[in-house]
LOTI-538862 format. One record per residue (C-alpha): residue in three letters; residue number from 1; x, y, z. Coordinates in steps of 0.5 Angstrom, whole numbers, plus 500, padded with zeros to 3 digits. Last residue first. Example, Ala and Ser with C-alpha at 12.3 -4.5 7.8 and 13.67 -1.06 7.14 Angstrom:
// residues 2
SER/2/527/498/514
ALA/1/525/491/516
END
This chain:
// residues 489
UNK/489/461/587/578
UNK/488/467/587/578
UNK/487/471/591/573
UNK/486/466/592/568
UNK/485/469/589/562
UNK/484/475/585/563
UNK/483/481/587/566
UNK/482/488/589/562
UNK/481/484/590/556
UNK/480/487/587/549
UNK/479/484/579/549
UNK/478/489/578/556
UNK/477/483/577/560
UNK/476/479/573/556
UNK/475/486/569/556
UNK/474/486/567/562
UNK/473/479/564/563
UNK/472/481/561/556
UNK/471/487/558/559
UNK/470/483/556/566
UNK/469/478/552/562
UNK/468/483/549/558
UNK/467/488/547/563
UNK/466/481/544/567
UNK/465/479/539/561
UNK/464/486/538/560
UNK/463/487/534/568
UNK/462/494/531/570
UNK/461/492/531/577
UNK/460/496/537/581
UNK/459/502/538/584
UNK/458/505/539/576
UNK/457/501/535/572
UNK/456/504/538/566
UNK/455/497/540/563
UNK/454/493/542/570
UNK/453/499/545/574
UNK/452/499/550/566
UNK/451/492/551/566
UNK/450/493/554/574
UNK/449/499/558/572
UNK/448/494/562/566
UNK/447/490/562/573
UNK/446/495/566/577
UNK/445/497/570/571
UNK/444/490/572/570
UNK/443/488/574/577
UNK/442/480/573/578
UNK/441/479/571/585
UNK/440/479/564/582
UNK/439/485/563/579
UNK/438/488/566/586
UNK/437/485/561/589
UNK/436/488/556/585
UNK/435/494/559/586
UNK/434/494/558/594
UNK/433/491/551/593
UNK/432/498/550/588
UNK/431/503/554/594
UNK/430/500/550/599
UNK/429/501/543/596
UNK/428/508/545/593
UNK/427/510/546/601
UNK/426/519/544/599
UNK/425/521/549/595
UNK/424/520/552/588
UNK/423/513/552/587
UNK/422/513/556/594
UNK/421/516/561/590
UNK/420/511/561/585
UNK/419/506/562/591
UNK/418/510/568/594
UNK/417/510/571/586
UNK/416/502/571/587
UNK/415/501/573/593
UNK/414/505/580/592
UNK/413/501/580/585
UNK/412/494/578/588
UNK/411/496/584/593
UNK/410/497/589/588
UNK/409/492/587/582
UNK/408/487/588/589
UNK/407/487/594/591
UNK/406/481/595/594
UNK/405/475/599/595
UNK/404/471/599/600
UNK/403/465/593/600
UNK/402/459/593/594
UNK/401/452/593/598
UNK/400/449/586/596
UNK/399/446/582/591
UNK/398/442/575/594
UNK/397/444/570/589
UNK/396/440/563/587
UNK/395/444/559/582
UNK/394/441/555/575
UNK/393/443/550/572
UNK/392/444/549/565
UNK/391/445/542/561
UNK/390/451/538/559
UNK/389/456/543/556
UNK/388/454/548/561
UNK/387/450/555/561
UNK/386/449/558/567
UNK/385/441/561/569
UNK/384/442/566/575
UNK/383/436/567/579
UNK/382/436/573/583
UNK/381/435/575/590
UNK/380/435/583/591
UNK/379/438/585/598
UNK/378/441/590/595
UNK/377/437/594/589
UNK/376/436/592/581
UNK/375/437/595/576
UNK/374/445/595/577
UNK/373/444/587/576
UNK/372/439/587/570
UNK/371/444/592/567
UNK/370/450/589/567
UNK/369/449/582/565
UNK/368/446/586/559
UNK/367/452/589/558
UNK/366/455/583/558
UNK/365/451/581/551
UNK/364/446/577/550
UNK/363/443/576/557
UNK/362/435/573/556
UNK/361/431/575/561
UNK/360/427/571/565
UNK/359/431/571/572
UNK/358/437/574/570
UNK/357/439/568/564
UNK/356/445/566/560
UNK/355/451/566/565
UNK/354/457/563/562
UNK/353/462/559/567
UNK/352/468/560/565
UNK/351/471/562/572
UNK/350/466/559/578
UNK/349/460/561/580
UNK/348/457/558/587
UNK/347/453/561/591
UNK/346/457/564/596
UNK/345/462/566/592
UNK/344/457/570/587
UNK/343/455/574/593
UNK/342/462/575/596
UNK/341/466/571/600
UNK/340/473/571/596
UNK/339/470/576/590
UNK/338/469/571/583
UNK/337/473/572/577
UNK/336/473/569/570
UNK/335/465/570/568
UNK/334/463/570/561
UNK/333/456/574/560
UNK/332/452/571/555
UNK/331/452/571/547
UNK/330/457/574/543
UNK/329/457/569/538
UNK/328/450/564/540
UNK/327/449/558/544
UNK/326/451/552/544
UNK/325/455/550/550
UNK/324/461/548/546
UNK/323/459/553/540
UNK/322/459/558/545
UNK/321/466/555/548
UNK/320/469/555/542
UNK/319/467/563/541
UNK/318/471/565/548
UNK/317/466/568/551
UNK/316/465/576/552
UNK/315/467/578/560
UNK/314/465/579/567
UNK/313/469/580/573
UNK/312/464/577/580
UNK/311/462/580/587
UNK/310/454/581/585
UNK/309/453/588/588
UNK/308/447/593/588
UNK/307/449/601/588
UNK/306/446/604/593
UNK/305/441/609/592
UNK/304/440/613/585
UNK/303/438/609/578
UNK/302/443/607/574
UNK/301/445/612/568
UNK/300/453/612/569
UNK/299/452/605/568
UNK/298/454/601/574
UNK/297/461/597/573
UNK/296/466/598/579
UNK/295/464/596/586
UNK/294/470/591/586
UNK/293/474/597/586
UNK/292/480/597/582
UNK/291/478/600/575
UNK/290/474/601/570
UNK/289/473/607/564
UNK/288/466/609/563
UNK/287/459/605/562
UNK/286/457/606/556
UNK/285/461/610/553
UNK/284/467/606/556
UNK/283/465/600/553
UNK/282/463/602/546
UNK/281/471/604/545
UNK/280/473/598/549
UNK/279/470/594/543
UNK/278/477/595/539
UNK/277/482/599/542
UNK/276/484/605/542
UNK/275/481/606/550
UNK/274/487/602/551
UNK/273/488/598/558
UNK/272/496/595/560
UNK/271/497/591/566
UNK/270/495/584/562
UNK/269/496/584/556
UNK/268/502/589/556
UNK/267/505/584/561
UNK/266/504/578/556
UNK/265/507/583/551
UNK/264/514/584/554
UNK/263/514/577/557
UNK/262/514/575/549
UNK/261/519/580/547
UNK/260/523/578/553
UNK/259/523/571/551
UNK/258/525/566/558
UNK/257/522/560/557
UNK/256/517/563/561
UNK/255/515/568/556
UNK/254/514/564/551
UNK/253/510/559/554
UNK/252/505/565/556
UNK/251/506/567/549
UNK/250/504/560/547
UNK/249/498/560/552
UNK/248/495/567/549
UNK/247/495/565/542
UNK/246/492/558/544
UNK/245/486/562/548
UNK/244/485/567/542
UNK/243/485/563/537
UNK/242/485/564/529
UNK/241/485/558/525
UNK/240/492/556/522
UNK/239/496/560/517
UNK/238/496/567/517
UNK/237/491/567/523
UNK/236/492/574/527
UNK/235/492/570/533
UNK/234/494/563/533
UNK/233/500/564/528
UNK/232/503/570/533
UNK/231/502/565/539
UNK/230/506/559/534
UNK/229/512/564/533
UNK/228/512/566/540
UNK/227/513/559/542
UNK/226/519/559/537
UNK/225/522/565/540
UNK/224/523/561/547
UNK/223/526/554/545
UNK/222/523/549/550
UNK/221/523/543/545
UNK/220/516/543/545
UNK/219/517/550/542
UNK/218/522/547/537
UNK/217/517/541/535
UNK/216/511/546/534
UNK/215/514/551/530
UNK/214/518/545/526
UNK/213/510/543/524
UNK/212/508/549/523
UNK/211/513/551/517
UNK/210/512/544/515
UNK/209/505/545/513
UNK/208/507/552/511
UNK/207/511/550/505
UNK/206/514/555/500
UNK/205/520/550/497
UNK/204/526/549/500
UNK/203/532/554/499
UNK/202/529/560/502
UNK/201/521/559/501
UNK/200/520/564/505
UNK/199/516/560/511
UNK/198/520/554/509
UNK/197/526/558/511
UNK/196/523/560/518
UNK/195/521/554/520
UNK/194/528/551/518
UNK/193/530/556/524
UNK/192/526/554/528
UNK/191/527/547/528
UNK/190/536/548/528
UNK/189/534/553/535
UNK/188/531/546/538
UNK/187/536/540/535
UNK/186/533/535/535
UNK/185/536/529/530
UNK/184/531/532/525
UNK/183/533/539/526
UNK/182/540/539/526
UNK/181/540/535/519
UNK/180/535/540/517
UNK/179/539/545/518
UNK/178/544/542/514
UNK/177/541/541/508
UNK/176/537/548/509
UNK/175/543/551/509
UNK/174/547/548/503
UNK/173/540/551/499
UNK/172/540/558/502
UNK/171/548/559/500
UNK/170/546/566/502
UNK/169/554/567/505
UNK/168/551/568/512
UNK/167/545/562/511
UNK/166/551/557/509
UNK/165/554/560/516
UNK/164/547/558/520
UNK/163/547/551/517
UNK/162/555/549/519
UNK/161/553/551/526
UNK/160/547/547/526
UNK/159/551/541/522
UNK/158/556/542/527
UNK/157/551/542/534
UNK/156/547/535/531
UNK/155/554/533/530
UNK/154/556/534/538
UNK/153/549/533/541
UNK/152/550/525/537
UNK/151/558/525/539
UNK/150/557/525/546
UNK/149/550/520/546
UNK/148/552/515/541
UNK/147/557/510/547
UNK/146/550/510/551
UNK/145/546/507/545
UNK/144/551/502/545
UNK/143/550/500/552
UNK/142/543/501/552
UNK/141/542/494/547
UNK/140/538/495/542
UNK/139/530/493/541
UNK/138/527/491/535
UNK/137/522/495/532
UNK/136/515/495/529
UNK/135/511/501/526
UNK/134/504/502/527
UNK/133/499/507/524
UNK/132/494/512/526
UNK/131/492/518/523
UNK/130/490/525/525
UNK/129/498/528/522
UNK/128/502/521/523
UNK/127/499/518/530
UNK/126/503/513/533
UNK/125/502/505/535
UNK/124/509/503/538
UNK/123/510/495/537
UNK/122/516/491/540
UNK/121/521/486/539
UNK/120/525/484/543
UNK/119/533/484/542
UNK/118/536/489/547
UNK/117/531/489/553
UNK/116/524/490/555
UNK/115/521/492/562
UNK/114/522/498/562
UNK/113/519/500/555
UNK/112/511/501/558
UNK/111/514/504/564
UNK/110/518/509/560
UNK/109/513/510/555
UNK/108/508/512/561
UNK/107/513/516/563
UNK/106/513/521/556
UNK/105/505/521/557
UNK/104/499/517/556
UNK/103/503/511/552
UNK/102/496/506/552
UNK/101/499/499/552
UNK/100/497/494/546
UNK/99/504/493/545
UNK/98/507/500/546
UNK/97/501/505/545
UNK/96/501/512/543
UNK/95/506/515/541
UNK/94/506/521/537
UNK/93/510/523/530
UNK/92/512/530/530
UNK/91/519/528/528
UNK/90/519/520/524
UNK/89/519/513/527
UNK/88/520/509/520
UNK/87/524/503/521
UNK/86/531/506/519
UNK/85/530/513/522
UNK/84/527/511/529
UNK/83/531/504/529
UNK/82/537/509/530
UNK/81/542/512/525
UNK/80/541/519/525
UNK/79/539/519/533
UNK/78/533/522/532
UNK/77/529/529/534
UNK/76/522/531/537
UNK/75/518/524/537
UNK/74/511/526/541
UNK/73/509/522/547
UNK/72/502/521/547
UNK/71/495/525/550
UNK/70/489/529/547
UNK/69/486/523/545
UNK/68/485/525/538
UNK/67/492/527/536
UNK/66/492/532/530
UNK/65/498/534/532
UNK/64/495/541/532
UNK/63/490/540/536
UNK/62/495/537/542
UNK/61/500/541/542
UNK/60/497/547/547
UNK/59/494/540/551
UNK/58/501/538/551
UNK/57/503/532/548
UNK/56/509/530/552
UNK/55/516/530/551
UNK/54/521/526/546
UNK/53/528/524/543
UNK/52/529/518/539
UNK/51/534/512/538
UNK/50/530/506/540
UNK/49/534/503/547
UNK/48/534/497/550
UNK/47/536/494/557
UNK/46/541/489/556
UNK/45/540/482/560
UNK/44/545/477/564
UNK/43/548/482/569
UNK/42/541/485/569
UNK/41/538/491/566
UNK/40/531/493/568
UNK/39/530/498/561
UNK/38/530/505/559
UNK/37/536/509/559
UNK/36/538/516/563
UNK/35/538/523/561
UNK/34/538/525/554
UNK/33/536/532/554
UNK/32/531/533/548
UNK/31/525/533/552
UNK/30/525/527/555
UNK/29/530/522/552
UNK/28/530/515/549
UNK/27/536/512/546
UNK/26/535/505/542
UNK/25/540/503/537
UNK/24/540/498/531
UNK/23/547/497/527
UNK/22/547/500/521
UNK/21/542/500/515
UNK/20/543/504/510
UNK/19/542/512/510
UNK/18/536/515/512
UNK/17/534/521/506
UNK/16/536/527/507
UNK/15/532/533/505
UNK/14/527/534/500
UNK/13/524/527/502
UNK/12/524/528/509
UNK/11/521/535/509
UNK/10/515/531/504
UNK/9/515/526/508
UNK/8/514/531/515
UNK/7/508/534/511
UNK/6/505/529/510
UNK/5/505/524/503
UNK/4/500/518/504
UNK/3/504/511/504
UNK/2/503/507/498
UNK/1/500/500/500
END
């Protein structure tokens, strides 16, 4: 049966192309550092070693790797003369099963390879691009794969460096040959700028398919500007499907690996407000310019008397959610921060829920959300009709006068960057509930760090759904505003 063209053969048949067979070799590797090998070796019996270097599918990863259950362990580089390149594993391939066994991350691949040694034969079920396949492999000794280790990083760095002089003295189709050597035994920087060539058509034919897909592989390989790539991609759409939530994650994901343009714009998003920008124009007309105080938000226009207060930040909803909940664009008011006790905490609102209902009317709009509560007056109770994926529910809240003006940005910031610390140390567990407390009251890099615990598993169970949501909580603050409209409500 004829394999179907991807856009990774087609990168491999424009590049190199594997060199005869040579002695198998197995070497596995979490995101692209080789750092220990795989197998119960005994005096009598070898570990194995295959001759790839992998990390896990991230849920930022997942939609673009086409992999349906959103788990695996994807393939970022190969040795050159491993069982990978001679059997068929390629770079952007996702492993998600050994012999039967779901592989859910790279330490499921470990567990599943363990057990094995040099000399059995093995089956890996991988996703290619949305379709799955098999490739069957026999398993190397350790000890010889061990022996590649130096000289692998050492060739992949010469063929980078041998690349980028190509590109200095405009031998653009010399560069693309070495770079794309580097890149396909993992060279993250090599990835990238590959990328870019394949962007341009400089030295390899115009192809954005690979473009994004050696994007991918250098951002999961922990290179900052590739991140940033893929997030400018996600949000002005010149080659994938706009998304503000993917857009947001990448530039966060840039930013903590240390890119200061990324960290540049991530702080602007999150601090900055501009009256210029589009949909604020509208929202300060009607209901003037937002601030600190969890009392912020009545329409210039409400009646006189004591404002009426529901404790909660709102905002438009992603529209992938909309489709999700089957509602119209635009529709609802988006909830992505609720006040520490107040009426919305006690009844129950949480971040990323969409509230479509105030007793029987209908809220299209934020704005609509804003003026059913402000017409009301303390003391008030309403019924908040909420919408999920599953049915809508209804919450019963009881408005309240709003407190004293606080400054919350700063103290969420304090108790944010203590969090981060604790991280770090030894309390992780305090400083996750922390986090998560913080995600909840409304803080933005609070609940973009949340996403992130979720998709990593980092002190907490490993969970997408949860990332997904506390990313499009996250970006919904980030979408050109520092605070989304109408402060708290």
């Amino acid at each position: 049966m004829q394999e179907e063209e991807t856009p990774m053969s087609r990168h491999t048949a424009a590049g190199r192309r594997p060199r005869a067979r040579a002695a198998q070799l197995f070497g596995l590797a979490i995101a692209c550092v080789l750092v220990f090998g795989i197998g119960g070796a005994t005096a009598a019996r070898a570990a194995g070693w295959i001759g790839i270097f992998v990390t896990d599918v991230s849920w930022a990863a997942a939609s673009m790797l086409r992999v349906p259950s959103g788990n695996g362990a994807v393939v970022l580089g190969r040795y050159r003369d491993g069982l990978a390149v001679i059997d068929g594993l390629f770079i952007g391939d996702v492993i998600v099963a050994v012999d039967g066994a779901v592989v859910a991350d790279t330490q499921a691949l470990v567990r599943a390879l363990g057990p094995m040694g040099g000399g059995d034969a093995v089956s890996l079920k991988v996703y290619r691009f949305g379709r799955s396949r098999f490739v069957s492999l026999t398993l190397q000794d350790l000890a010889e794969g061990q022996t590649r280790d130096t000289s692998h990083k050492q060739e992949a760095g010469e063929h980078f460096r041998a690349g980028l002089t190509a590109l200095e003295s405009g031998d653009m189709a010399g560069a693309a040959e070495r770079l794309t050597t580097a890149a396909d035994m993992g060279h993250a920087e090599a990835q990238y700028r590959l990328a870019k060539l394949y962007e341009r058509g400089q030295g390899v034919d115009r192809d954005l398919g690979i473009m994004r897909t050696f994007q991918l592989l250098a951002a999961l390989g922990r290179h900052g500007p590739a991140a940033r790539a893929l997030s400018e991609n996600y949000e002005l759409g010149p080659t994938v499907a706009k998304d503000d939530v993917l857009a947001y994650r990448w530039l966060t994901e840039a930013a903590g690996l240390g890119d200061d343009v990324a960290g540049q714009r991530l702080d602007a998003m999150n601090r900055q407000v501009d009256p210029a920008v589009p949909r604020r124009a509208e929202m300060f007309a009607r209901i003037g310019q937002p601030g600190r105080d969890p009392g912020f938000a009545l329409p210039p226009t409400s009646r006189p008397g004591p404002r009426s207060w529901v404790g909660v930040v709102i905002s438009t909803p992603p529209a992938e959610l909309l489709d999700e909940v089957g509602l119209a664009q635009g529709a609802g008011a988006y909830v992505v921060g609720v006040v520490p006790g107040s009426p919305a905490w006690q009844a129950g609102l949480e971040p990323g829920q969409v509230i479509t209902r105030v007793n029987v009317t209908p809220i299209s709009h934020w704005l609509d959300f804003i003026a059913a509560v402000s017409s009301e007056r303390p003391g008030t109770f309403l019924n908040l009709t909420v919408a999920t994926p599953d049915r809508p529910r209804t919450l019963g809240v009881t408005l309240a006068e709003p407190p004293a003006t606080v400054d919350y940005q700063t103290r969420w910031d304090q108790a944010h960057a203590a969090a981060v610390d604790g991280l770090k140390g030894g309390n992780k567990g305090a400083a996750v509930q922390e986090i998560a407390r913080l995600a909840r009251e409304g803080h933005g890099p609070s609940q973009s760090r949340l996403g992130t615990l979720y998709e990593r598993s980092d002190g907490v169970g490993r969970d997408n759904g949860q990332a997904l949501n506390w990313y499009r909580v996250a970006a919904s603050q980030g979408r050109a505003r520092r605070r989304p409209p109408g402060g708290f409500l």
